[in-house]
Residue, then its C-alpha position, 0 to 999 in steps of 0.5 A: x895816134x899821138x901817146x902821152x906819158x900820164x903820171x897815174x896810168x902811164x902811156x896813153x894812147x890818143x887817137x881818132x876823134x879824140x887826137x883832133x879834140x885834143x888840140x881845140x882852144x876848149x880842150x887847151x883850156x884845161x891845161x889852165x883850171x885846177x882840178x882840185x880848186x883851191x886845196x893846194x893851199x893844204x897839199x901843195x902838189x895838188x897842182x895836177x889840172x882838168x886837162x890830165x884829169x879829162x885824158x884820164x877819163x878818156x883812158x879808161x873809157x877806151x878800156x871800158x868800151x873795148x872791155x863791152x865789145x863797143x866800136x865804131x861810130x858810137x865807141x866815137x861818141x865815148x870817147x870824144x864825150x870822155x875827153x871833153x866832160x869837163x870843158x864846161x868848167x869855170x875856173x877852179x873846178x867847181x869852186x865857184x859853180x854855184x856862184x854861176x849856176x844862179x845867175x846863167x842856170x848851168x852847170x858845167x856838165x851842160x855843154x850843149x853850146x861849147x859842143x855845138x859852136x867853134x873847133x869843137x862843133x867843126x871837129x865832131x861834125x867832120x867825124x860825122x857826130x853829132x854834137x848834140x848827141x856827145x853833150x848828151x853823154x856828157x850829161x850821163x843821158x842814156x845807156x852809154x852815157x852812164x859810162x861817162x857820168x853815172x855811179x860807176x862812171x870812169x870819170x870818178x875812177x880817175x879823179x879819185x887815183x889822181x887826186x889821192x896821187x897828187x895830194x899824197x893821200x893814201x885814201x882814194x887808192x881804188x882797183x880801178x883797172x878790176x872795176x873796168x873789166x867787171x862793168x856790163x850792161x844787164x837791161x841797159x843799166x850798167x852794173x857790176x858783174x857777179x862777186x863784185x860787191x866788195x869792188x863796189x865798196x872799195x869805191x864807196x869807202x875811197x869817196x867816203x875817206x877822201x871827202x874830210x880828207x881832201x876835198x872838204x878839210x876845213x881849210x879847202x872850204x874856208x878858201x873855197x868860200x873866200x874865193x867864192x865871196x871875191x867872185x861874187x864881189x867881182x860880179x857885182x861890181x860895175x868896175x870889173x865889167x865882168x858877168x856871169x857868162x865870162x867868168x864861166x869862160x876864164x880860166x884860173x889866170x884869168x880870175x886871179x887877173x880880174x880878182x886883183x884888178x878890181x877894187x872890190x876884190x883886192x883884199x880877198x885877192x890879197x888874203x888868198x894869194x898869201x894864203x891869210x885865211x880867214x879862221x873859224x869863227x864857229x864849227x857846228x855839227x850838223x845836229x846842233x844846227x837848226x833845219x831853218x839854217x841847214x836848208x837855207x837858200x844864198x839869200x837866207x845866209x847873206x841875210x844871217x851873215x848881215x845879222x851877224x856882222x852887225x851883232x858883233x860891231x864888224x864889217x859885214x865882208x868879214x863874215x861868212x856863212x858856211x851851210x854845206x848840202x845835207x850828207x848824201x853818198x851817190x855811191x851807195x846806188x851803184x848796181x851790182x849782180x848778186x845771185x842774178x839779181x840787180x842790186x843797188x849797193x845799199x841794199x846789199x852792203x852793210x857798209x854802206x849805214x856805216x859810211x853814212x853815219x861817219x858822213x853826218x858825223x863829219x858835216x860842219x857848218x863853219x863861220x869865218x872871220x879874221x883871226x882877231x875878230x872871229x871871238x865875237x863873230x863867233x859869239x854872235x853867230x851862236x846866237x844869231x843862227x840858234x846853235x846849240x853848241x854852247x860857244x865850243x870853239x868860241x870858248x876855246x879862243x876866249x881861253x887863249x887856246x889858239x894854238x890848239x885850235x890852230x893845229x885843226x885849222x891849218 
């Protein structure tokens, strides 16, 4: 047994399976990915990683499975899916998974391969597990596999602690040891026990308040898209060598290396390493963009980001569409017992219509540029995508407001 000292639930004890995965080159690895990407930028101790982040999950697995009365060999399977959720990750978490997903068609929670080949493989099967099986888990498949990636997963109960912990937010502060011990199984779903449906939204509002808090804070995206953008460059270049397949293999290292190496991405490298981020150029709520630019597919917003350089005379690599995904809040369709029944969150809660008002609310889309170009690409991009916002920000930098709109931005 091996016991760690955890900043967010002290002493962790590391044993069996999980102790020989935890010293594996893919396991290691996560000691070198960020966890929350690229939001250091806006709180600077938000340097915690995918590694401390994985045995907190595996923590709170071991409680749930002892709390459900799981053992042996399938309480083996748990654990060793808990510890490795994550090992599928490229760098920065999942700040450049769409940018890969489109060129290899997986995510990081298909980990199928990383399971079945090298230490990893070698260490399951000598416990007599399959690897097939705990990537299975991984990917939330089956009854237990709710546990590890689900609505009430352990995997969110840590990374909301750790990350309001490490970024000094107050929001993500949920009871996560009351929403172990009140998990159970009734007809193979895994629900919340009786007079648990304020437990239930605690987990809601924490997701709900961290989100423009932390994980989508404007200056978090801008970043996100410049590295996203650089990681594009760099996969197209025929000077960096690099596909899509190695990149999901590097770790943050690896990537700053390659960024700056590579002639294509030098300046984006450049921009991110001194923190000079592009600003916004235009900050749209989600009611006055049109549909056609919401559900626009990768290829649709290179084409409107194209159209936009060019309506306002700059060069192309200095703009980028922002189009996040319509609201959506998972969360809602955790289960809870209510008179004997099983109910979906939502249908209990009346929270929940709330939350989601305040997600549409919050939803942007932004356009960025350099600081001293974003007044015409903001124009042009008003006119460009149909918004109907009558240039708000764009107006406000034509008035020499900048510090003002400087105060939202950083």
């Amino acid at each position: 047994m091996k016991t760690i000292k955890d900043s967010v639930h002290d002493h962790i004890a590391v044993d069996g399976v999980a102790r020989e995965l935890l010293d594996t080159p893919a396991v290691q690895r996560l000691r070198r990915i960020s966890q929350l990407g690229t939001v250091s930028l806006v709180y600077p101790s938000a340097n915690h990683t995918r590694f401390e982040h994985s045995l907190g999950v595996y923590h709170l697995a071991c409680q749930a499975l002892e709390h459900l009365g799981v053992g042996g060999k399938q309480a083996d399977r748990v654990q060793a899916a808990a510890l490795l959720h994550d090992v599928g990750h490229g760098p920065f978490s999942h700040n450049l998974e769409s940018l890969t997903y489109r060129r290899t068609g997986r995510y990081h929670d298909d980990v199928h391969d990383l399971l079945a080949d090298g230490e990893v493989g070698d260490v399951l099967r000598a416990h007599d597990l399959e690897p097939d099986i705990v990537a299975g888990l991984v990917a939330g498949e089956g009854r237990f596999g709710q546990l590890v990636s689900g609505e009430l997963d352990v995997d969110r109960m840590d990374y909301l602690v750790r990350d309001a912990h490490h970024t000094g937010v107050p929001y993500g502060t949920i009871d996560h040891g009351r929403l172990v011990r009140e998990l159970t199984f009734v007809d193979g779903e895994l629900v919340l026990d009786e007079g648990n449906v304020q437990t239930a939204e605690s987990l809601l509002v924490a997701r709900a308040l961290m989100n423009p808090t932390v994980y989508s804070h404007s200056v978090a995206r801008i970043s996100k898209a410049m590295l996203r953008r650089a990681g594009e460059r760099l996969l197209e270049s025929p000077d960096a060598d690099v596909d899509a397949e190695t990149l999901q293999r590097m770790d943050d290292a690896d990537l700053i290396v390659a960024l700056r190496s590579c002639a294509a991405t030098s300046e984006f490298s450049r921009r991110l390493d001194r923190r000079a981020l592009f600003k916004r150029a235009v900050w749209a709520e989600i009611d006055d963009v049109p549909g056609g630019v919401i559900e626009a597919d990768h290829e649709s917003i290179r084409a409107f980001e194209r159209e936009i350089a060019a309506e306002a005379g700059v060069d192309r690599e200095h703009v980028i569409l922002d189009v996040p995904g319509r609201p959506s809040m998972t969360e809602s369709t955790s289960r809870v017992m209510v008179n004997g029944d099983i109910r979906r969150l939502e249908q209990q809660s009346p929270l929940v219509e709330a939350l989601r008002a305040a997600q549409y609310s919050q939803w942007r889309l932004g356009v960025y540029s350099p600081r001293d170009l974003r007044e015409q690409v903001g124009r042009a991009a008003v006119d460009v995508l149909g918004l109907d916002i009558d240039g708000a920000l764009v107006s406000e930098v034509r008035n020499g407001l900048d510090a003002t709109l400087d105060q939202f931005v950083d």
